[in-house]
C-alpha positions in Angstrom: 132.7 82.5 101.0 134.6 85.6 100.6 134.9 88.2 97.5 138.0 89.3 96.5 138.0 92.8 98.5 137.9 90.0 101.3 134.4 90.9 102.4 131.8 87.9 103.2 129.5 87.2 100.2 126.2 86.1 102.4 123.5 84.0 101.9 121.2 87.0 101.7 123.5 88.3 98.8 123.0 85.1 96.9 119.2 85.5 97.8 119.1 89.0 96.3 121.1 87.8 93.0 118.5 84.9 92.5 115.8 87.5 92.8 118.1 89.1 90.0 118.0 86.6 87.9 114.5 85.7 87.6 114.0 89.7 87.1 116.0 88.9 83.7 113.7 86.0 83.3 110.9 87.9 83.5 112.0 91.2 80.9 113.9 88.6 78.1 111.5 85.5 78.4 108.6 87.6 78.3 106.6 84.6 79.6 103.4 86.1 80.4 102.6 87.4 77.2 100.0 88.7 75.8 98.2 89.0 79.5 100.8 91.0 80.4 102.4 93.8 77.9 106.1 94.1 77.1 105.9 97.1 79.4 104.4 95.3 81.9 107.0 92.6 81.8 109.7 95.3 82.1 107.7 97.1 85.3 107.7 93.5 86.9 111.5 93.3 86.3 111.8 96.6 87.9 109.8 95.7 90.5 111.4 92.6 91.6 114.8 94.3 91.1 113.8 96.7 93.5 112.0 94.9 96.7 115.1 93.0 96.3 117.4 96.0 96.8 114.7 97.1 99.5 114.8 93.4 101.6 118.4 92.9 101.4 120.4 95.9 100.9 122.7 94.7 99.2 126.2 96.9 99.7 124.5 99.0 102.4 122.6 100.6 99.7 119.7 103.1 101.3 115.8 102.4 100.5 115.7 105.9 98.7 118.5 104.9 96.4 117.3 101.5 95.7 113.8 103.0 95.2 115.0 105.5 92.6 115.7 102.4 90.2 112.3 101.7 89.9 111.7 105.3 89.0 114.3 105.8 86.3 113.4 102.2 84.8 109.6 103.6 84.6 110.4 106.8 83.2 113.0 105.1 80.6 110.3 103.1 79.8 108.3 106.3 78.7 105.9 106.3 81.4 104.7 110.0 82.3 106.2 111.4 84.9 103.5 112.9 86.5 102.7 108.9 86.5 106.0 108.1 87.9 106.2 110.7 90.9 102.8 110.5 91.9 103.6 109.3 95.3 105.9 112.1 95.7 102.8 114.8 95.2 100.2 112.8 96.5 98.2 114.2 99.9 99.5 111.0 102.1 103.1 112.1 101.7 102.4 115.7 101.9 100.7 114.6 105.5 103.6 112.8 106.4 106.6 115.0 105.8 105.4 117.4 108.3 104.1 114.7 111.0 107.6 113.3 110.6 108.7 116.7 111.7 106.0 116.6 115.3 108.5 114.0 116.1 111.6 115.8 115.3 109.9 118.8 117.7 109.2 116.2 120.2 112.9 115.2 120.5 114.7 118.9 119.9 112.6 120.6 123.1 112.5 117.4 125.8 108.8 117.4 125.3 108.6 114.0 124.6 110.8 113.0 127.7 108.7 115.5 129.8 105.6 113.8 128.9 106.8 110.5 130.0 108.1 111.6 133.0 104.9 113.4 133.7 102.4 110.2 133.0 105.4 108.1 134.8 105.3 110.3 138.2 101.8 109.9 138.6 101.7 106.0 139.3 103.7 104.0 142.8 105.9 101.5 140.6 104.7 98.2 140.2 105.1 95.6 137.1 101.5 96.7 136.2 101.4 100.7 137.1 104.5 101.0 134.9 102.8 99.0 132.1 99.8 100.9 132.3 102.2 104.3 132.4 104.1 103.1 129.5 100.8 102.2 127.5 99.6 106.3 128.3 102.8 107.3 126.8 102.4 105.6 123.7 98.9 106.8 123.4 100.1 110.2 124.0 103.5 110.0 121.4 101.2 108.7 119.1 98.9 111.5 118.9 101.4 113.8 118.0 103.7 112.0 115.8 103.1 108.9 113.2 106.8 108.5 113.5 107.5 104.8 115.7 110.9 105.4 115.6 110.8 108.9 116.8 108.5 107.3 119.6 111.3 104.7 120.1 113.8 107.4 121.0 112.1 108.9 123.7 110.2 105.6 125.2 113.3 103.6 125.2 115.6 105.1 127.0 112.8 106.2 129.6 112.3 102.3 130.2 115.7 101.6 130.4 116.3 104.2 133.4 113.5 102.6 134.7 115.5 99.2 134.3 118.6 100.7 136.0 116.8 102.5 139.1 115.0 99.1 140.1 118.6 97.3 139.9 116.7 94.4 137.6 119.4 92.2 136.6 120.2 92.4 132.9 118.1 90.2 130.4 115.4 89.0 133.2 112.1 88.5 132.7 111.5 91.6 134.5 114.2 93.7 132.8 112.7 92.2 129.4 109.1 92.8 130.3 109.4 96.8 130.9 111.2 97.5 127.6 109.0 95.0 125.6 106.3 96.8 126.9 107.5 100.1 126.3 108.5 99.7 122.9 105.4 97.5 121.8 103.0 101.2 123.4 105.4 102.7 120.9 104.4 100.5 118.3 100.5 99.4 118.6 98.3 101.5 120.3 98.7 104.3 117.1 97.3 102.5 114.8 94.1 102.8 115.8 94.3 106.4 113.9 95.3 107.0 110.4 98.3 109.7 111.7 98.8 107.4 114.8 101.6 105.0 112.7 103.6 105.2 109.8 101.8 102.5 108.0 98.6 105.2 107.6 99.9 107.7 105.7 101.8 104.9 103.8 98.6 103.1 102.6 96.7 106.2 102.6 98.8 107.1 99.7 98.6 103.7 98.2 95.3 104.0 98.3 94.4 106.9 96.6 96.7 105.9 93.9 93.5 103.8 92.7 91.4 105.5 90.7 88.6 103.1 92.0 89.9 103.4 96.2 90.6 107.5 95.8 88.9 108.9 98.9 88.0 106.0 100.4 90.1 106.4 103.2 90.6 109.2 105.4 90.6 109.8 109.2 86.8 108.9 110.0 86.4 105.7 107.4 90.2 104.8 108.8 88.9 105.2 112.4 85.5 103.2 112.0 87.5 100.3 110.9 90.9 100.5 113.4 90.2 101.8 116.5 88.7 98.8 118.3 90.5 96.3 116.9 93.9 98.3 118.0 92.1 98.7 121.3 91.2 94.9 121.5 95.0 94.1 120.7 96.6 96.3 122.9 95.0 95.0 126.0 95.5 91.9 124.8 99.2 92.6 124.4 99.1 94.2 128.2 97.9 91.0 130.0 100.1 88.8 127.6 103.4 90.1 128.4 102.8 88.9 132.2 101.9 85.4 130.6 105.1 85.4 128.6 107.8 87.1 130.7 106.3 86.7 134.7 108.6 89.0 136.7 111.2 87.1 138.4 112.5 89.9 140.5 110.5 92.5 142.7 110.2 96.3 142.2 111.4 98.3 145.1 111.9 101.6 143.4 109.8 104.3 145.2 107.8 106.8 143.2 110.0 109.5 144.9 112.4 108.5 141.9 110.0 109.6 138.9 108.5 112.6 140.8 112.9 113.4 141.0 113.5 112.4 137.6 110.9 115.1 136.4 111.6 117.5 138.4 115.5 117.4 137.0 113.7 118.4 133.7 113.4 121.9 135.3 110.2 124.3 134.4 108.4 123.8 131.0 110.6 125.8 128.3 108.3 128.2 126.0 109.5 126.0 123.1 107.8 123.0 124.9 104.6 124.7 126.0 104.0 126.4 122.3 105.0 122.9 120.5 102.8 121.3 123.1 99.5 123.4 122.0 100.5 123.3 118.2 100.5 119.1 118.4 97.4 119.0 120.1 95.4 121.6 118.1 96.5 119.5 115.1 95.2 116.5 116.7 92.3 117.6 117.7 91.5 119.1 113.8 92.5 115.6 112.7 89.6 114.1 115.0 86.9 117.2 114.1 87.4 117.0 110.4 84.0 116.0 109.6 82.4 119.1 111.3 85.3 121.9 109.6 86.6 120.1 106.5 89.8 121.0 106.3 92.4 118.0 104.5 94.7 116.5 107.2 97.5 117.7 105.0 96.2 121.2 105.3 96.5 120.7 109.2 99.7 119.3 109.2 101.4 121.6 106.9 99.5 124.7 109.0 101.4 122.4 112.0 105.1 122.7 110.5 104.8 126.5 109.3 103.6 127.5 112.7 106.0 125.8 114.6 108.7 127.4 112.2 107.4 131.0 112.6 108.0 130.6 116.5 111.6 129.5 115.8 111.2 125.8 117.2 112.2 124.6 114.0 115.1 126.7 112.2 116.1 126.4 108.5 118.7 125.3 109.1 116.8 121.9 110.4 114.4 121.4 107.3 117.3 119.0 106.4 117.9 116.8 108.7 115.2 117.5 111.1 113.9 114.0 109.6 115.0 110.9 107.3 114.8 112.0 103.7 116.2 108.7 103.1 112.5 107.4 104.8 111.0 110.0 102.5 111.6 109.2 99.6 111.7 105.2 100.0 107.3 106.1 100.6 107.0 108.3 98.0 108.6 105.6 95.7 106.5 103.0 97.2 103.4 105.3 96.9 104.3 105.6 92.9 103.7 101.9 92.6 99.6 101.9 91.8 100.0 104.4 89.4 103.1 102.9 87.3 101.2 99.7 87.9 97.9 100.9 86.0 99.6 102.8 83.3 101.3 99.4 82.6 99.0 97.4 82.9 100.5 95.4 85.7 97.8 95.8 88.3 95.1 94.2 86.0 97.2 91.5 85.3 98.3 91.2 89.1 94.2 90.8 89.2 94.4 87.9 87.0 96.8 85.9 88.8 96.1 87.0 92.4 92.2 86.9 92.6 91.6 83.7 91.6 94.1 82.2 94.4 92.4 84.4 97.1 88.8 83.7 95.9 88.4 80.6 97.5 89.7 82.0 100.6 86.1 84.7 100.3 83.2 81.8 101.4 83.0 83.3 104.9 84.5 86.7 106.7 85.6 84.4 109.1 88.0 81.9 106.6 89.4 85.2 104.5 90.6 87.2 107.5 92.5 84.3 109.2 93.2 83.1 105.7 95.5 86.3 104.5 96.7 86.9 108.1 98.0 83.5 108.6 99.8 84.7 105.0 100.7 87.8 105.5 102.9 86.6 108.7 104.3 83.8 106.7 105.5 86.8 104.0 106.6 89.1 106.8 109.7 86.7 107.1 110.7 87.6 103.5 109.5 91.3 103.3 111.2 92.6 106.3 111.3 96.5 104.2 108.1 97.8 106.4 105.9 95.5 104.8 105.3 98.4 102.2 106.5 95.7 98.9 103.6 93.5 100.2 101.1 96.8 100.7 102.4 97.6 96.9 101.6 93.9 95.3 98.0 93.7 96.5 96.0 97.1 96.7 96.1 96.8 93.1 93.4 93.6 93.5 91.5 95.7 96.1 89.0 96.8 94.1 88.0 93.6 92.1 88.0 91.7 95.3 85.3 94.6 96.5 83.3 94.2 93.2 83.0 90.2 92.9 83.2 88.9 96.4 82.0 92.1 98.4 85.2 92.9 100.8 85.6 96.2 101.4 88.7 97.3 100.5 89.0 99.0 104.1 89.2 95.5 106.1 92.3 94.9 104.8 94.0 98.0 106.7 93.8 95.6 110.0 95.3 92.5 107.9 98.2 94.9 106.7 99.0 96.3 109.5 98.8 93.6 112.2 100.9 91.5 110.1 103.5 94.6 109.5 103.8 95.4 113.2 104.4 91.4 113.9 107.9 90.5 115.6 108.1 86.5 115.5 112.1 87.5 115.2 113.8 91.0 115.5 114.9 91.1 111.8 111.8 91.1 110.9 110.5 94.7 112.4 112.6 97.5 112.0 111.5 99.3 114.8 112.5 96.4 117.1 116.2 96.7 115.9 115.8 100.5 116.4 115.0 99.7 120.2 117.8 96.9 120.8 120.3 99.1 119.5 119.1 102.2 121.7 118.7 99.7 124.9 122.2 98.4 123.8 123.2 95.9 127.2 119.8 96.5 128.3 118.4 94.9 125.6 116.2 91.9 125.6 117.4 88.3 124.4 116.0 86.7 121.0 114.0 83.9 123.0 112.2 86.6 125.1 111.2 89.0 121.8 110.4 86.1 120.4 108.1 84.5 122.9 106.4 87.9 122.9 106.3 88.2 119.8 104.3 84.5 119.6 102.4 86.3 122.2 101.6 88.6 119.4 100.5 86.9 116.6 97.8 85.2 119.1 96.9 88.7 120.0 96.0 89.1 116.5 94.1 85.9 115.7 91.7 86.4 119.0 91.7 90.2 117.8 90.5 89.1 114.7 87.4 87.0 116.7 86.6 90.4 118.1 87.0 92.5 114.9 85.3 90.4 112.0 81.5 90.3 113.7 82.5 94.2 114.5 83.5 94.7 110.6 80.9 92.6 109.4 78.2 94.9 112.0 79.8 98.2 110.3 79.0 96.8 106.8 82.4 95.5 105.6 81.4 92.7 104.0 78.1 92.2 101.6 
C-alpha cells in the first residue's frame, strides 16, 4: 500500500495507528474508572502514544522528540514540573551524561583502538586466543564507558581487520564467529557493574524515582546481585559461539600482524596517557565508594571537568561529543515513576499487574524463569532498549517486595538479560549498530540468530547458577 506522497505505508505503521487508537479508547472510554483517575486514564493514553512513537518511529521521528509528547501531555495535564522532569535532574542521568562522554574520549584520542591492539598483540591468533582477546577488550571498554555503542565503534572494526588479515571468506562460520564475538564482549560482560552498560544508569534512575526503591541501588548492592551472573553468562556465551558457528576455515595470520598493527598507532599521545589515568581513577572510585563516599555522579562529573581542563575535550564538543537525542529519550523514560505516582497510575499498574505475577511467586525457581521466559517473548514488541518495559513494571516493584518477599534487586538480571537478548537483529539496537559498521563483513540473519538462540540458553542455565546465588545473598524471604 502506498500514501499519496508515494511512500510505503507499512505494517508497522498500521501497528503504531492501532496502538493509537486504543490510546483514544483509553482517554474518552475512561474504562477503568474509578480504579484508575481521569488523570490516570489520560497518563496511560500518553503513555501508549509514546512507546508507540518509541517502537516504531513512525516518519523517522527521534526517541527525544517522541519522548517530549509524554512530557508536554503531563505538564498540560497540570502535573508539576519538577514531577515531570525528574528524570532529567535525577543522579542516574547526571552519572550518565558524563560516562557518555569516557566514550566520546575513547574515540577522539585512538585510545580505545590502542587498547585493543594492545590486549590483541599479546596472544598467537587462534579461534580461541582471539575470543579470549576480544572478551579482555570488552572488559576493558566497559570499565571506562557505559556507552555499547561507543564500545561497538572501536571493537567492530578491530574484528573486522582481523576478518580481512586471515582472508576468512565473507559470511563463514569463521568470519561470523570473530565479530559475533567481538560485539557480544561489547555487549555482556559490562553489566556485571552498574556503569559497565547503559541499562544501569537507566534503571538506576528508574529506581530512585520510587519513593519506596530510592537508594536501594547503587554500585555495591548493584554488584552483589550482577557480577556473577554476568560472569556465569559470558563464559557461557564464550564456549557457545564454537557450538553454534564451528570455524570452517583455519587461521593462518601470524601474531607479527597485531604486534604491526599497533605499532602503526605510533607512541602513546599525552591526550591518550592523561585520558587513560582520568578513566581509570574514576573506575577505581566507582569500585572504592564504600570506603570514601563520594556519589558516582560526583566521580563522573569530577571525570568530564578534568578531562576538559587538559583540553581533551573542547567546548566546542559539549555538543556533539555524544547523542543528546539518547539523552533526553532516558531522561524522559526516567520521568515515568514519578508522573506515574502523582497520577496514580503506578498503584493502579499494581492492581492489574500483581495479581497476574503472583502465582508465578511459589518458588524462586518458577518466578525467574517465569518473567524471563516473558520478558523475551515482549523483547519482540519493545525493540526501544527495553526501557518501555523497565518503565511499566518498577512501579510493582515494591508491592511484589512487601507481599511475596522479592527483592526488588533480582529483577536487574531479568531486565537486563532479556534487554541484551538478540533472537533477531531488529530486536537489539546495538546489533544493527554493528551490521551497519561491519557493512559486507557483516554476519547473516541465520548465524545472529542461531547465536542469539545460543543466548537465551545462556540465560536460562545462568539463571540455574544465579537463583541458589540470590537466594544465598538474601533475595528472596
Amino acid at each position: 500500500m502506498t500514501t499519496a506522497t508515494g511512500s510505503k505505508f507499512k505494517v508497522t505503521d498500521m501497528i503504531f495507528l492501532l496502538m493509537v487508537a486504543i490510546a483514544f479508547y483509553v482517554a474518552l472510554a475512561k474504562p477503568w474508572m474509578p480504579e484508575l483517575t481521569v488523570q490516570g486514564h489520560m497518563v496511560l493514553f500518553a503513555l501508549i502514544v509514546t512507546i508507540g512513537l518509541w517502537i516504531f518511529q513512525p516518519l523517522n521521528m527521534p526517541r527525544s522528540i517522541a519522548g517530549m509528547f509524554f512530557l508536554l501531555f503531563s505538564l498540560s495535564l497540570k502535573i508539576p514540573a519538577s514531577t515531570v522532569f525528574a528524570g532529567f535532574v535525577s543522579n542516574a542521568l547526571w552519572t550518565l551524561i558524563p560516562a557518555l562522554f569516557f566514550g566520546f574520549v575513547l574515540l577522539k584520542t585512538g585510545l580505545g583502538k590502542r587498547i585493543g591492539f594492545l590486549v590483541m598483540k599479546m596472544f598467537n591468533p587462534s579461534y580461541p586466543t582471539i575470543v579470549l582477546a576480544f572478551v579482555i577488550i570488552g572488559l576493558a571498554l566497559s570499565a571506562l564507558t557505559p556507552s555499547i555503542t561507543v564500545r561497538c565503534v572501536i571493537i567492530v572494526p578491530i574484528a573486522v581487520s582481523v576478518i580481512e588479515a586471515c582472508q576468512l571468506q565473507l559470511k563463514s562460520k569463521g568470519s561470523a564467529l570473530i565479530l559475533l564475538t567481538a560485539w557480544v564482549m561489547a555487549l555482556v560482560p559490562g553489566t556485571g557493574w552498574l556503569t559497565g552498560s547503559l541499562h544501569g544508569p537507566v534503571l538506576l534512575g528508574m529506581y530512585d524515582a520510587i519513593p519506596e526503591l530510592k537508594g536501594l541501588m547503587n554500585f555495591g548492592s548493584y554488584l552483589e546481585v550482577m557480577l556473577v551472573p554476568a560472569l556465569v553468562l559470558t563464559l557461557l556465551l564464550i564456549g557457545g559461539v564454537f557450538i553454534a558457528l564451528k570455524p570452517d576455515q583455519p587461521i593462518t595470520l601470524k601474531k607479527e600482524y597485531f604486534q604491526e598493527e599497533y605499532k602503526n598507532l605510533g607512541s602513546w599521545t599525552s591526550d591518550q596517557i592523561i585520558s587513560g589515568i582520568i578513566l581509570t581513577v574514576c573506575f577505581l572510585m566507582f569500585f572504592t565508594k564504600t570506603y570514601h563516599g563520594i556519589p558516582d555522579g560526583a566521580t563522573v562529573l569530577g571525570g568530564l571537568f578534568l578531562l576538559t581542563l587538559f583540553g581533551i575535550i573542547k567546548g566546542t564538543e559539549i555538543g556533539s561529543g555524544i547523542s543528546w537525542d539518547l539523552v533526553l529519550f532516558i531522561g524522559t523514560a526516567m520521568s515515568f515513576g514519578a508522573v506515574f505516582a502523582a497520577s496514580g497510575l503506578s498503584k493502579w499498574l499494581v492492581t492489574v499487574l500483581v495479581p497476574v505475577i503472583a502465582p508465578l511467586t511459589t518458588s524462586p525457581w518458577m518466578f525467574c524463569y517465569s518473567i524471563l521466559i516473558l520478558f523475551f517473548i515482549i523483547r519482540f514488541f519493545d525493540v526501544a532498549v527495553f526501557v518501555p518495559t523497565f518503565a511499566i513494571f518498577v512501579p510493582i516493584l515494591p508491592e511484589l517486595a512487601a507481599n511475596f518477599g522479592i527483592n526488588p534487586l533480582v529483577w536487574l538480571g531479568l531486565f537486563i538479560m532479556a534487554a541484551n537478548s538478540f533472537f533477531l537483529s531488529y530486536t537489539n539496537m546495538f546489533a544493527l549498530v554493528s551490521e551497519a559498521l561491519a557493512k559486507e563483513r557483516s554476519w547473516t540473519s541465520g548465524q545472529i540468530s542461531k547465536y542469539g538462540l545460543v543466548y537465551g540458553v545462556a540465560c536460562l542455565i545462568t539463571l540455574a547458577v544465579a537463583i541458589p546465588y540470590w537466594i544465598s545473598i538474601g533475595m528472596f524471604s
